[in-house]
Backbone as CSV, one residue per row, in Angstrom:
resi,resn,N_x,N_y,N_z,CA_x,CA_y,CA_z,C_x,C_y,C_z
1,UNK,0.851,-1.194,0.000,0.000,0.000,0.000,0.891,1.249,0.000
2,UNK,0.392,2.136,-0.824,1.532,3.351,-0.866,0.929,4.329,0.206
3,UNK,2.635,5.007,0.514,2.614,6.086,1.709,1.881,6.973,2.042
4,UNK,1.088,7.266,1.121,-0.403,8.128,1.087,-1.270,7.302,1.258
5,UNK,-1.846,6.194,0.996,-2.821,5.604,1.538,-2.600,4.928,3.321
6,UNK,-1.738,4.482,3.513,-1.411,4.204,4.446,-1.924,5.481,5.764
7,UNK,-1.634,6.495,5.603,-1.760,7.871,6.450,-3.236,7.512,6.805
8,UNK,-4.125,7.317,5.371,-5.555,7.846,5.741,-6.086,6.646,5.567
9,UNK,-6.216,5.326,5.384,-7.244,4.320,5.340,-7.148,2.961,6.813
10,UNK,-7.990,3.371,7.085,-7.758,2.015,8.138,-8.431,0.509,7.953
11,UNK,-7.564,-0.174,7.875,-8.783,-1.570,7.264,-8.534,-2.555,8.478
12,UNK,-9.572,-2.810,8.920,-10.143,-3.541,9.972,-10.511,-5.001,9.156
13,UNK,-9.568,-5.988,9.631,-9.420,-7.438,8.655,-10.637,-8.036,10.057
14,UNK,-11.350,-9.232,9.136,-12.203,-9.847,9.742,-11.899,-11.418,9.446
15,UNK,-11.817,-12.577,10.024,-11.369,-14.047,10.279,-12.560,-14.034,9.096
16,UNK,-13.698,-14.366,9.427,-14.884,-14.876,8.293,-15.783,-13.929,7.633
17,UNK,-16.571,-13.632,7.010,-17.456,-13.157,6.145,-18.565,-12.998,7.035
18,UNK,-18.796,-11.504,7.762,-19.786,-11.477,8.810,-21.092,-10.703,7.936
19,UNK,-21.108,-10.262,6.486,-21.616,-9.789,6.075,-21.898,-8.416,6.073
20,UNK,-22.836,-7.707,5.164,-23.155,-5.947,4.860,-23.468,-5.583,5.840
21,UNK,-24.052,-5.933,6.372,-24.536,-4.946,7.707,-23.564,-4.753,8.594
22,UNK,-23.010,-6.022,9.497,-22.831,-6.039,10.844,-21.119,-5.733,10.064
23,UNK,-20.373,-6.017,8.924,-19.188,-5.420,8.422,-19.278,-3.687,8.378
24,UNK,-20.556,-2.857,8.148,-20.689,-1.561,8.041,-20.648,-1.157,9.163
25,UNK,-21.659,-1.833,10.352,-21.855,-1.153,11.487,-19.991,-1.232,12.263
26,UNK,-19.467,-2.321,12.126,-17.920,-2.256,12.767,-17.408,-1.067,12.190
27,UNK,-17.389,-0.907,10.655,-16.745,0.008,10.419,-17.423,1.767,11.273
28,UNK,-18.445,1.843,10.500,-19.021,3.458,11.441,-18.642,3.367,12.389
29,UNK,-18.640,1.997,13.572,-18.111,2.373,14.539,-16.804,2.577,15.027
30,UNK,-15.736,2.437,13.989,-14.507,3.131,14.163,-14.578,4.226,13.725
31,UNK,-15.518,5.151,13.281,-15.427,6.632,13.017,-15.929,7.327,14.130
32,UNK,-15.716,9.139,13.863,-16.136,9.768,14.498,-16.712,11.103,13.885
33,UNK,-16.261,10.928,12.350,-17.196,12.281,11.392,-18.387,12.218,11.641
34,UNK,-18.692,13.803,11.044,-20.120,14.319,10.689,-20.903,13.631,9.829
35,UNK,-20.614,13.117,8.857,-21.026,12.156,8.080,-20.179,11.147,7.505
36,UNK,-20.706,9.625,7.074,-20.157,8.666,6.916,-20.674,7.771,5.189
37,UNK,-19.892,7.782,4.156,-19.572,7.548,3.020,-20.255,5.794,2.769
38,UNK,-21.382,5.174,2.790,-20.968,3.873,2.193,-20.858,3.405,1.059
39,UNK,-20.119,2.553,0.779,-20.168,3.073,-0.821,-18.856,1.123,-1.049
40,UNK,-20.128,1.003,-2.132,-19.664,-0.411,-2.955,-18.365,-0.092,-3.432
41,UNK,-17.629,-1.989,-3.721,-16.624,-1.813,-4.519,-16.647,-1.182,-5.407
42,UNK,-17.947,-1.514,-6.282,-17.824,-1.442,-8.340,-18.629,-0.410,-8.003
43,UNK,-18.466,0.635,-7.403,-18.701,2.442,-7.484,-17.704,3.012,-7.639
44,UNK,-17.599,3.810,-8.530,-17.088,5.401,-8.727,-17.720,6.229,-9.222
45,UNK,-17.660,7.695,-7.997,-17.711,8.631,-7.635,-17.093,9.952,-8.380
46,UNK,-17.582,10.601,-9.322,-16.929,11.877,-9.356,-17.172,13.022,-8.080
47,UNK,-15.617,13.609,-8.826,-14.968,14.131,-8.178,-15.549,15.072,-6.449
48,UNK,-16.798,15.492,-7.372,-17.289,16.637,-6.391,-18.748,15.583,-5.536
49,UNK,-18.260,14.242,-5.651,-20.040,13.731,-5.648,-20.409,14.253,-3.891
50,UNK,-19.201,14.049,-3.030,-19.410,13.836,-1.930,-19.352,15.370,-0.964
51,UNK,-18.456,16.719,-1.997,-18.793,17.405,-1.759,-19.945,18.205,-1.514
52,UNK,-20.744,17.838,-2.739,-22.240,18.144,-3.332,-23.283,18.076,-1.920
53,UNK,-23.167,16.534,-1.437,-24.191,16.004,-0.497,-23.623,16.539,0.885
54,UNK,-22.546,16.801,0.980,-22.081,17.611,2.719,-22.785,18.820,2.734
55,UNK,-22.144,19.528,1.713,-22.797,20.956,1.384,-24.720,21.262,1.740
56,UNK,-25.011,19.915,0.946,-26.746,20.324,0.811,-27.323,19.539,2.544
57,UNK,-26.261,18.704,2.985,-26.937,18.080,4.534,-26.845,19.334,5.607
58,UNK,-25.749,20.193,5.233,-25.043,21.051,6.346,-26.255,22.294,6.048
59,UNK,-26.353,22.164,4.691,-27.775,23.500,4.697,-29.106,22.868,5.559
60,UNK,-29.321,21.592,5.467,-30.524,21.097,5.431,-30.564,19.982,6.357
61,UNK,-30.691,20.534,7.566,-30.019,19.261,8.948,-31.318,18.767,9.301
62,UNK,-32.320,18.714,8.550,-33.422,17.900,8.940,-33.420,16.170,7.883
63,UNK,-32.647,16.883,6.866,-32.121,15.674,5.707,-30.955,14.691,6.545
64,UNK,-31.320,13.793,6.263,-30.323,12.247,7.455,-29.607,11.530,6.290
65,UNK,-29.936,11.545,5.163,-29.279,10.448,3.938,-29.186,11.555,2.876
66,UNK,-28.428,11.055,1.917,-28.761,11.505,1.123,-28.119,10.802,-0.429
67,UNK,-28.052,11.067,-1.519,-27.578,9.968,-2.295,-27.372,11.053,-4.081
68,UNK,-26.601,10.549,-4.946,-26.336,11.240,-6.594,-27.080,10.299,-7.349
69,UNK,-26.657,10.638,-8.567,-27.192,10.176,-9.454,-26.284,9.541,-9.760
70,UNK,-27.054,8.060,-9.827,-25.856,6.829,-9.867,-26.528,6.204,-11.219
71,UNK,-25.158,5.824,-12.369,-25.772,5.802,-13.517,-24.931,4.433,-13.519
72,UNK,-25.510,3.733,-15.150,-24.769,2.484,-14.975,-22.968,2.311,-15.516
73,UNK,-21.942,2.127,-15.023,-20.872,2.328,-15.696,-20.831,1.783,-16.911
74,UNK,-21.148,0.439,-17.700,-21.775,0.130,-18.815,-22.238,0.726,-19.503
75,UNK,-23.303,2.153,-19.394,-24.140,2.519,-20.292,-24.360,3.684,-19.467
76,UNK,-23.388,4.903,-19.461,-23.790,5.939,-18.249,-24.967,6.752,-18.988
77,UNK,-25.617,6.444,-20.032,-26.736,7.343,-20.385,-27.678,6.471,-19.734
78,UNK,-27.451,5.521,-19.100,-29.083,4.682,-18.472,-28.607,5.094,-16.982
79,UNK,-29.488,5.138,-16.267,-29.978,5.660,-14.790,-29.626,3.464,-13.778
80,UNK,-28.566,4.139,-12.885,-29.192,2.595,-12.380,-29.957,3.197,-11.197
81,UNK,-29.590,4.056,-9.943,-30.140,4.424,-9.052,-30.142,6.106,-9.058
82,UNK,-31.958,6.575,-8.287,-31.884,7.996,-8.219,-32.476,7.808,-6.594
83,UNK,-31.911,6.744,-6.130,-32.580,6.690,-4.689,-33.940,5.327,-4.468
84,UNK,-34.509,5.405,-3.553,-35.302,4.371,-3.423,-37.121,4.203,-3.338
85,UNK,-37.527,3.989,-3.671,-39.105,3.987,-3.442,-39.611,2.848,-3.273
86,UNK,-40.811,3.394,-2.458,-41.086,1.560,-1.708,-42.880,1.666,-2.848
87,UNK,-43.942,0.752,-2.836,-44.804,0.669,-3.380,-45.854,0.628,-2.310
88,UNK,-47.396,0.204,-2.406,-48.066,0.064,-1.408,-48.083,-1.150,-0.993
89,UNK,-47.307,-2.140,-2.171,-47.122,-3.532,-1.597,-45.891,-4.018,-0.602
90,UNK,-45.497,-2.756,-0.526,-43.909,-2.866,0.547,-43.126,-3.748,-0.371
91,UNK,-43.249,-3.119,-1.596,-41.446,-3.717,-2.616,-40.614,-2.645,-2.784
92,UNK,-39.269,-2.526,-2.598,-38.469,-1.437,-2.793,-37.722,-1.365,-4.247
93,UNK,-37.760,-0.362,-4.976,-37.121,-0.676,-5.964,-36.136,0.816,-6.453
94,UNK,-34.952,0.684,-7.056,-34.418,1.653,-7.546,-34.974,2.592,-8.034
95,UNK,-34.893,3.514,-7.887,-35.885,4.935,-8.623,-35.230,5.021,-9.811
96,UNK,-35.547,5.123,-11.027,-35.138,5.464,-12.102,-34.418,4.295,-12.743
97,UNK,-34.559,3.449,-11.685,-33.424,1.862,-13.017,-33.758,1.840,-14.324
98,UNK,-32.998,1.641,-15.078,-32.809,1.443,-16.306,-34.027,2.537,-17.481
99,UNK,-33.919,3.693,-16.732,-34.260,5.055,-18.029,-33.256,5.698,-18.090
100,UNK,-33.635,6.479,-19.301,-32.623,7.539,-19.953,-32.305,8.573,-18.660
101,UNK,-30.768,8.689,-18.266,-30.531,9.540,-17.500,-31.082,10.830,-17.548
102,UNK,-31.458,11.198,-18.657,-32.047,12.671,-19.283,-33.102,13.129,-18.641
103,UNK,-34.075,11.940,-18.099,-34.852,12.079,-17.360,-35.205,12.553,-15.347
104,UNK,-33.962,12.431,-15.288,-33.767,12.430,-13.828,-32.915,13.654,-13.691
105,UNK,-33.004,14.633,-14.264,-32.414,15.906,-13.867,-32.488,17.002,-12.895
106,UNK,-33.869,16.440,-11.908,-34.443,17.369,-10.998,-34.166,16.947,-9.186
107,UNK,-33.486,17.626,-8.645,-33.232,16.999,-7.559,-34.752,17.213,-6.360
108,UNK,-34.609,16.185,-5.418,-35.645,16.250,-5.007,-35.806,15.350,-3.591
109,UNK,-36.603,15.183,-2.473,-36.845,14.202,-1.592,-37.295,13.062,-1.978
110,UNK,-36.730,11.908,-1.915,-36.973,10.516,-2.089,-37.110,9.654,-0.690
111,UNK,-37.689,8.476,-0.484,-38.396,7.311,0.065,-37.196,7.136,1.114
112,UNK,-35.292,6.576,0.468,-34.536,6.531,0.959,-33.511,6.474,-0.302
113,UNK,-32.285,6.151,0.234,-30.775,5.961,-0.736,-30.567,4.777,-1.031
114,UNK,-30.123,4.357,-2.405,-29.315,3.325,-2.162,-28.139,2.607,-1.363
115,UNK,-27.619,1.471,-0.927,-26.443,1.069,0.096,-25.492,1.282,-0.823
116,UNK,-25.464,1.387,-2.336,-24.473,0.977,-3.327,-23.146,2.427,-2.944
117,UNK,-24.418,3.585,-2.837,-23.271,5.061,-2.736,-24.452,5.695,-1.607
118,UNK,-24.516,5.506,-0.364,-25.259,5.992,0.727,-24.503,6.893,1.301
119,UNK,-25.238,8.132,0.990,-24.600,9.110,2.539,-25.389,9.909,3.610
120,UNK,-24.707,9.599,4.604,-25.844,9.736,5.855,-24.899,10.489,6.748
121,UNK,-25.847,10.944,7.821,-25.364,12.039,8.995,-25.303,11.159,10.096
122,UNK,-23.953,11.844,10.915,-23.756,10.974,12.099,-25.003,11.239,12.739
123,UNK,-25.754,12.358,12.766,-26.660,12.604,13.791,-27.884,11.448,13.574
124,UNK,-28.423,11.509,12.082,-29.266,10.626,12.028,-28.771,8.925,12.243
125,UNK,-27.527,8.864,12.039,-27.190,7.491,12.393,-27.245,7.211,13.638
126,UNK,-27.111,8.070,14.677,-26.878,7.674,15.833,-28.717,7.794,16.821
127,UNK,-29.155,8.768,15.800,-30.910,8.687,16.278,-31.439,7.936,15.963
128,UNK,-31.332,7.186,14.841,-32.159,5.891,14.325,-31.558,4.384,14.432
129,UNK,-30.219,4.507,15.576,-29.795,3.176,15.429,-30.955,2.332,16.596
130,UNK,-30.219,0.978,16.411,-31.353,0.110,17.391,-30.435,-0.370,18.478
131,UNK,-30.729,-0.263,19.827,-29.682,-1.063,20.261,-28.024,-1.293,19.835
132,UNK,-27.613,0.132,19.308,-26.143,0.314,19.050,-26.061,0.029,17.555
133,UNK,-26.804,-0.859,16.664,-26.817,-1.222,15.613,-27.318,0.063,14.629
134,UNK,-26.947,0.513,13.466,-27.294,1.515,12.460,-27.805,0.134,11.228
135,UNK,-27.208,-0.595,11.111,-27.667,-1.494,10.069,-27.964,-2.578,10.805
136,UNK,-29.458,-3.249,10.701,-29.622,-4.534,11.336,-28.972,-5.669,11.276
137,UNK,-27.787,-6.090,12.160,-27.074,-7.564,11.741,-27.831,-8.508,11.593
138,UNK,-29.091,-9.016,11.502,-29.368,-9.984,11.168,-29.933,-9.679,9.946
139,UNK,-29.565,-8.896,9.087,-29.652,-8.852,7.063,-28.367,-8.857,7.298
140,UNK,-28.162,-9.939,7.004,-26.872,-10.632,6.633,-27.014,-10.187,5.100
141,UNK,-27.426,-9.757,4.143,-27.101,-9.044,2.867,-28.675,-8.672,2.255
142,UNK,-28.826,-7.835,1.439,-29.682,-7.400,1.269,-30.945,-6.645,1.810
143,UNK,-31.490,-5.693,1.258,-32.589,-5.035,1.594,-31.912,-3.996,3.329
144,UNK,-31.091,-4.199,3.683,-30.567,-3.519,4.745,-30.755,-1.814,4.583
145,UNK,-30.233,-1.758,3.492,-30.599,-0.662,2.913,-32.177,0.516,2.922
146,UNK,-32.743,-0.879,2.648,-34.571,-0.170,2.675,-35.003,-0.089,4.137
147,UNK,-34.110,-1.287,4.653,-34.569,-1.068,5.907,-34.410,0.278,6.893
148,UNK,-33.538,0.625,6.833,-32.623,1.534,7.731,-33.421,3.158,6.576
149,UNK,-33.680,2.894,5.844,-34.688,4.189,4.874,-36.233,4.077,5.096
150,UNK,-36.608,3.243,5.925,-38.040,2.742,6.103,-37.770,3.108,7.684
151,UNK,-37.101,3.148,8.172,-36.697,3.517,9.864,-36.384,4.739,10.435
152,UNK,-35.571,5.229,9.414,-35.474,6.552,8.947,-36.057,7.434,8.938
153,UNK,-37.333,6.814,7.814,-38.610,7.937,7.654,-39.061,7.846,8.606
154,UNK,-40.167,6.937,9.241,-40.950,6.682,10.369,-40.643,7.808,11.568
155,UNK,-39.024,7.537,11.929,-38.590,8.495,12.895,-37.726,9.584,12.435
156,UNK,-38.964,10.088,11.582,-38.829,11.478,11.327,-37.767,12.555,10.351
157,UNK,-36.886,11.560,9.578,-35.513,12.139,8.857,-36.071,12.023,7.443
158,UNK,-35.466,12.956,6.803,-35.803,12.796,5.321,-34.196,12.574,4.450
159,UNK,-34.493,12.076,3.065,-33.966,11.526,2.333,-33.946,12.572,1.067
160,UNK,-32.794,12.907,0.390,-32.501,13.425,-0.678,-32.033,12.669,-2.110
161,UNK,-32.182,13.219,-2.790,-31.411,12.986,-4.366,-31.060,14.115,-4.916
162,UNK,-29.745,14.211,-4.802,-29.215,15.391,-5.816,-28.557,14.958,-6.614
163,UNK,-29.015,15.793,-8.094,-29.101,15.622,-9.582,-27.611,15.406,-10.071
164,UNK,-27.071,16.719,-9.538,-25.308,17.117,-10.051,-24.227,16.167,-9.259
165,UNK,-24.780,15.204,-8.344,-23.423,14.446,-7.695,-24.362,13.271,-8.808
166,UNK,-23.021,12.648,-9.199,-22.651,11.350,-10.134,-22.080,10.566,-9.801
167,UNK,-22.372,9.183,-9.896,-21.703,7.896,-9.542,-21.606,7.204,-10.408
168,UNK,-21.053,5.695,-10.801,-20.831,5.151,-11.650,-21.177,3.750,-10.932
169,UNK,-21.838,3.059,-11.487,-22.381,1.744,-10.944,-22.043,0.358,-11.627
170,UNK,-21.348,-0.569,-11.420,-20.725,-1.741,-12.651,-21.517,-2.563,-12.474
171,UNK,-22.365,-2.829,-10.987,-23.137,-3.799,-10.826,-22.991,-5.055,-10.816
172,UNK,-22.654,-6.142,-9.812,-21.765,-6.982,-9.863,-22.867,-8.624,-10.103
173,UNK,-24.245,-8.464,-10.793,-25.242,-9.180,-11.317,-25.659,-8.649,-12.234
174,UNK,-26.517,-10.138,-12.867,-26.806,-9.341,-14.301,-28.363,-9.817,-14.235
175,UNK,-29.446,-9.670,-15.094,-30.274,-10.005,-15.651,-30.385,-11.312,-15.774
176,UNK,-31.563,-12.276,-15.036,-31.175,-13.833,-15.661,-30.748,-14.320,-14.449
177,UNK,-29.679,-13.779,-13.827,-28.473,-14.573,-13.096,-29.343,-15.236,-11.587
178,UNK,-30.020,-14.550,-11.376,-30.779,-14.767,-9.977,-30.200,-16.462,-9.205
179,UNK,-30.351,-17.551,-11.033,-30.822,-18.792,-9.927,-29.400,-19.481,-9.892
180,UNK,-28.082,-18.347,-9.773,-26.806,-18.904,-10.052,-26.265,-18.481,-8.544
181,UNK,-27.411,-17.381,-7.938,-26.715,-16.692,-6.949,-26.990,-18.542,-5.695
182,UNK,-26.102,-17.895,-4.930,-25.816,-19.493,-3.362,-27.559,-19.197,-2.931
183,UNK,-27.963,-20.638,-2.454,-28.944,-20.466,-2.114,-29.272,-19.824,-0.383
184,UNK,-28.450,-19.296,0.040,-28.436,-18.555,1.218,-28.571,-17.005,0.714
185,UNK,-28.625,-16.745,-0.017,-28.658,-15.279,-0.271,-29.959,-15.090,-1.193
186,UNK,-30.370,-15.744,-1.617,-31.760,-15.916,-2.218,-32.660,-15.507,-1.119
187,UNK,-32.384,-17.027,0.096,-33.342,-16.597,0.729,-33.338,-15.347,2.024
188,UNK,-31.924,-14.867,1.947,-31.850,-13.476,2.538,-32.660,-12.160,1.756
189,UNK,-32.642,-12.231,0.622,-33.573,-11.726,0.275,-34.204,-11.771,0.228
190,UNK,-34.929,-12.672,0.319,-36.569,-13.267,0.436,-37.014,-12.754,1.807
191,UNK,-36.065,-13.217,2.964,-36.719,-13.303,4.017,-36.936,-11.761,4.891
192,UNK,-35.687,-10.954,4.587,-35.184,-9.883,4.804,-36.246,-8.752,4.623
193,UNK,-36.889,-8.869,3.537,-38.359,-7.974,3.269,-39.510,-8.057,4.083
194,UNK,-39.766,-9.484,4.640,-40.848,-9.786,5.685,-39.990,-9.351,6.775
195,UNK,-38.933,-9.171,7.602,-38.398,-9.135,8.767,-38.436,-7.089,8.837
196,UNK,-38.076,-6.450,8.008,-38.489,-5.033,7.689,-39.929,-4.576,7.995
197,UNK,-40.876,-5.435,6.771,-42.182,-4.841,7.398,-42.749,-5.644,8.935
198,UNK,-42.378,-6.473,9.473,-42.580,-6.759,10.957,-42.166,-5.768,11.752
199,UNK,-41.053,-5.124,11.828,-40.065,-4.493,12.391,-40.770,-2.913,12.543
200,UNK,-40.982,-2.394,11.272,-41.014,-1.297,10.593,-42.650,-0.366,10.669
201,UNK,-43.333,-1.946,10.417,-44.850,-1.181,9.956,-45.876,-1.491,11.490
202,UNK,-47.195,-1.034,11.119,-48.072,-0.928,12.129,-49.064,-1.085,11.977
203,UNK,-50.127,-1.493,12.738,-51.455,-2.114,12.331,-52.352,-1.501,10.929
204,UNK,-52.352,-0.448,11.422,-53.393,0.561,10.302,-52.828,0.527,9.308
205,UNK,-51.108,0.879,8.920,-50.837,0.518,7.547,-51.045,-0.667,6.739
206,UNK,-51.052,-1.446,7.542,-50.895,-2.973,6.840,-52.486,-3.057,6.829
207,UNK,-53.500,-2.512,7.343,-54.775,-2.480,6.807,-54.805,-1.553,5.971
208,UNK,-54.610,-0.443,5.491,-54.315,0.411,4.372,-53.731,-0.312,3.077
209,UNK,-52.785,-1.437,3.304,-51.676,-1.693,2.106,-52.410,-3.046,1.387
210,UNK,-53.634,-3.535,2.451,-53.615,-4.984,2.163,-54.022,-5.289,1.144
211,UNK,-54.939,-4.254,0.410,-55.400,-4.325,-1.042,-54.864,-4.803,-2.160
212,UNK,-53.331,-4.157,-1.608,-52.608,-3.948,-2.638,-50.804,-4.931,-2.092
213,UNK,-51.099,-5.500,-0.883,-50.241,-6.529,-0.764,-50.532,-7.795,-0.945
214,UNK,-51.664,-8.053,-0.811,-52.415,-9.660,-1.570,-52.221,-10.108,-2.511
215,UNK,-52.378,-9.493,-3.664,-52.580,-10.573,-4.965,-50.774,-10.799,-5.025
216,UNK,-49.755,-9.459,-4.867,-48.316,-9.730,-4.977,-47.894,-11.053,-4.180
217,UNK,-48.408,-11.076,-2.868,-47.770,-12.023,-2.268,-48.576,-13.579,-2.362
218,UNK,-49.819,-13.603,-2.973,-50.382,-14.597,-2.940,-49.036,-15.286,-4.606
219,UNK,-48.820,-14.249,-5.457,-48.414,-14.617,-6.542,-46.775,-14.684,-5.989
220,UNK,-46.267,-14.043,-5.419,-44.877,-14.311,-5.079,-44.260,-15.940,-4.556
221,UNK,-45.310,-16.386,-3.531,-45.082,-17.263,-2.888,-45.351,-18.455,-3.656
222,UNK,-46.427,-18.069,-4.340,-46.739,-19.187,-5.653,-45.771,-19.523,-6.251
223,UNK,-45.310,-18.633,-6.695,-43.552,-19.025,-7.576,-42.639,-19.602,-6.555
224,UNK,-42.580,-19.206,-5.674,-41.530,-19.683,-4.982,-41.842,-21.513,-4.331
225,UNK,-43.031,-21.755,-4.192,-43.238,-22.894,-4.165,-43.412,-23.769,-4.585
226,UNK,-43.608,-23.260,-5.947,-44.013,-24.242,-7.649,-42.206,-24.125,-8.097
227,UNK,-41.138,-22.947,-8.058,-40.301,-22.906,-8.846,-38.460,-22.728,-7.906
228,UNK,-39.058,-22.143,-6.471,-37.689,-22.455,-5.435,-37.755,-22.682,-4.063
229,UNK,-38.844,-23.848,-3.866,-39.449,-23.881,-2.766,-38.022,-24.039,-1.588
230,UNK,-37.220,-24.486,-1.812,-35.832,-24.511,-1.059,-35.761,-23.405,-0.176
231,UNK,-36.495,-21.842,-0.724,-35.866,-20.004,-0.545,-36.814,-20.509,0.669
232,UNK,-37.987,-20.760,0.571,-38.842,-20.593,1.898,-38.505,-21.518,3.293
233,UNK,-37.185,-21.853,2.970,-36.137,-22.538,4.119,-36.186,-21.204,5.197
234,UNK,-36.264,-20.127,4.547,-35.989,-18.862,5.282,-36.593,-18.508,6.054
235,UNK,-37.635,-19.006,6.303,-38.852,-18.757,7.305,-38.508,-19.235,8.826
236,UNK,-37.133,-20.280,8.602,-36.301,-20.986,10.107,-36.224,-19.973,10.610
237,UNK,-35.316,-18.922,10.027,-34.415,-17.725,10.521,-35.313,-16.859,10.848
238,UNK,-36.594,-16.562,10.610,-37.514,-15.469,10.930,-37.836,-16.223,12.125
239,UNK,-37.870,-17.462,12.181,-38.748,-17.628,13.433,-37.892,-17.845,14.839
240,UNK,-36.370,-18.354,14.513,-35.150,-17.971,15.372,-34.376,-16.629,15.480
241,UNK,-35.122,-16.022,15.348,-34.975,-14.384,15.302,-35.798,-13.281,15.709
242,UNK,-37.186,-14.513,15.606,-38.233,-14.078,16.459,-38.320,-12.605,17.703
243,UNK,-37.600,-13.249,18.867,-37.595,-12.248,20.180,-37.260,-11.140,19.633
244,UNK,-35.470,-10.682,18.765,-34.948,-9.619,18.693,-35.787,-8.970,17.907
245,UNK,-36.434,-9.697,16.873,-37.492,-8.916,15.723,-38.559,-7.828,16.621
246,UNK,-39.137,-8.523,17.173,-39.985,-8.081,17.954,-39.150,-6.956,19.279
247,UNK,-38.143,-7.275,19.871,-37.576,-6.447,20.618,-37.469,-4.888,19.867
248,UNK,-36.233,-5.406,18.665,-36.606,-4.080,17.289,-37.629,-3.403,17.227
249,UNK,-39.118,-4.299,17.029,-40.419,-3.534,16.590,-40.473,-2.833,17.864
250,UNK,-40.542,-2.966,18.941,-41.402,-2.119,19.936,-40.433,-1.010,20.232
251,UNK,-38.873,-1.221,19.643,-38.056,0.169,20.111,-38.563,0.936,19.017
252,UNK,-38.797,0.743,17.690,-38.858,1.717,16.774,-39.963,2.482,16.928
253,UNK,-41.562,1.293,17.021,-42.560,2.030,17.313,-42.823,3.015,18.633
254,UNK,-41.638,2.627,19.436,-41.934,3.882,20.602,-41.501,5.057,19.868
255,UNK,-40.628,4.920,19.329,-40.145,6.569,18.556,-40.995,6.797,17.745
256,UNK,-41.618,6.130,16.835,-42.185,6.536,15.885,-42.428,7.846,15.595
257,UNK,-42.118,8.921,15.000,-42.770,9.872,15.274,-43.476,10.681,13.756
258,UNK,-43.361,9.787,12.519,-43.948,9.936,11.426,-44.327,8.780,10.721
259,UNK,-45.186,8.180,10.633,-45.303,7.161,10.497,-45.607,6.917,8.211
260,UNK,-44.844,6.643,8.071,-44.975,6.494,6.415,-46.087,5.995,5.493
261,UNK,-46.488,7.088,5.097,-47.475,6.976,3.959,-47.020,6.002,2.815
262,UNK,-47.496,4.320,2.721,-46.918,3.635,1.621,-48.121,3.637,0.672
């Protein structure tokens, strides 16, 4: 490692693969900045991206995240992320994936950030953690992201997208690939979305959403039982995870103090 990196990077080696979350939360917790950078391998960042988002948090200290316009490095005229939006069926999906960047020129408040190039305020990290945790260790990969932007909102922080910070996204999956990924991470994703809205939501919403969470999940699970019934192995881990889930839900809902319109 050269003599300039050495000065400023500290890398904290780990024996096994503890995963996204509980690898992020070690790291934040060797910091002590105003704000904290997460940000994927296969990202790059121009130059000013991170200037851009200090600048607009330090104007705007009610904003807790905030995130650029992250395009695909492949094809930087296509959009991969402009931040996150959830549906009324509680699915999260990239804002702007795969349109013409041309389209996303207006900066604005969004749902939450992507994990790929996330930037957040110590203040809101340290108001919305759970029990010392900022990212839930038990999403061992995936959706961690929506989670902690679904936790976020509720207790009260808002989320940005600004237009002029740029990222570059390589994306380390493709289209297709889903049934190549290990079958432990399938069903982290699978399971990881039900453990969020347990955690996250509250009676009246989930009577508000149910209209429109039924036919998805009657059809989701269908597939998964006609085509990878193996993923719904995942339902072990929800139910040995049980107590803390529930410990989670009742800290968040005591704060609650905005509760999200899905």
């Amino acid at each position: 490692m050269g003599e300039v990196l050495q000065d400023k990077l500290l890398v904290i080696p780990n024996e096994e693969n503890t995963g996204f979350a509980p690898g992020h939360n070690q790291a934040i917790a060797a910091t002590n900045s105003e704000y904290v950078l997460v940000l994927n391998p296969d990202v790059t960042l121009d130059p000013r991206y991170i200037e851009i988002l200090v600048t607009y948090l330090e104007e705007n200290p009610e904003v807790g995240s905030a995130t650029g316009k992250l395009l695909l490095k492949s094809n930087p005229e296509v959009v991969d992320s402009t931040g996150l939006v959830m549906n009324k069926a509680c699915r999260a999906f990239d804002r702007g994936a795969g349109e013409p960047a041309s389209l996303w020129s207006e900066s604005g408040l969004v749902f939450g950030v992507s994990g790929a190039a996330a930037f957040y305020s110590r203040k809101m990290i340290e108001d919305i953690s759970i029990d010392g945790e900022f990212f839930d260790s038990d999403f061992f990969a995936y959706k961690e992201d929506v989670d902690v932007a679904w936790r976020a909102h509720i207790l009260g922080w808002q989320s940005y997208y600004h237009a002029e910070a740029i990222g570059y996204h390589a994306r380390g999956w493709k289209k297709g690939g889903r049934h190549r990924q290990p079958l432990f991470i399938r069903r982290a994703s699978y399971i990881n979305r039900y453990k969020m809205m347990y955690k996250n939501g509250d009676r009246r919403r989930w009577f508000l959403s149910l209209f429109h969470m039924i036919p998805y999940e009657v059809a989701s699970n269908a597939y998964f039982i006609l085509r990878e019934p193996k993923v719904l192995g995942a339902w072990k881990s929800f139910g040995k995870e049980f107590k803390r889930l529930k410990s989670k839900r009742k800290a968040i809902l005591a704060k609650n103090r905005f509760p999200i319109n899905l």
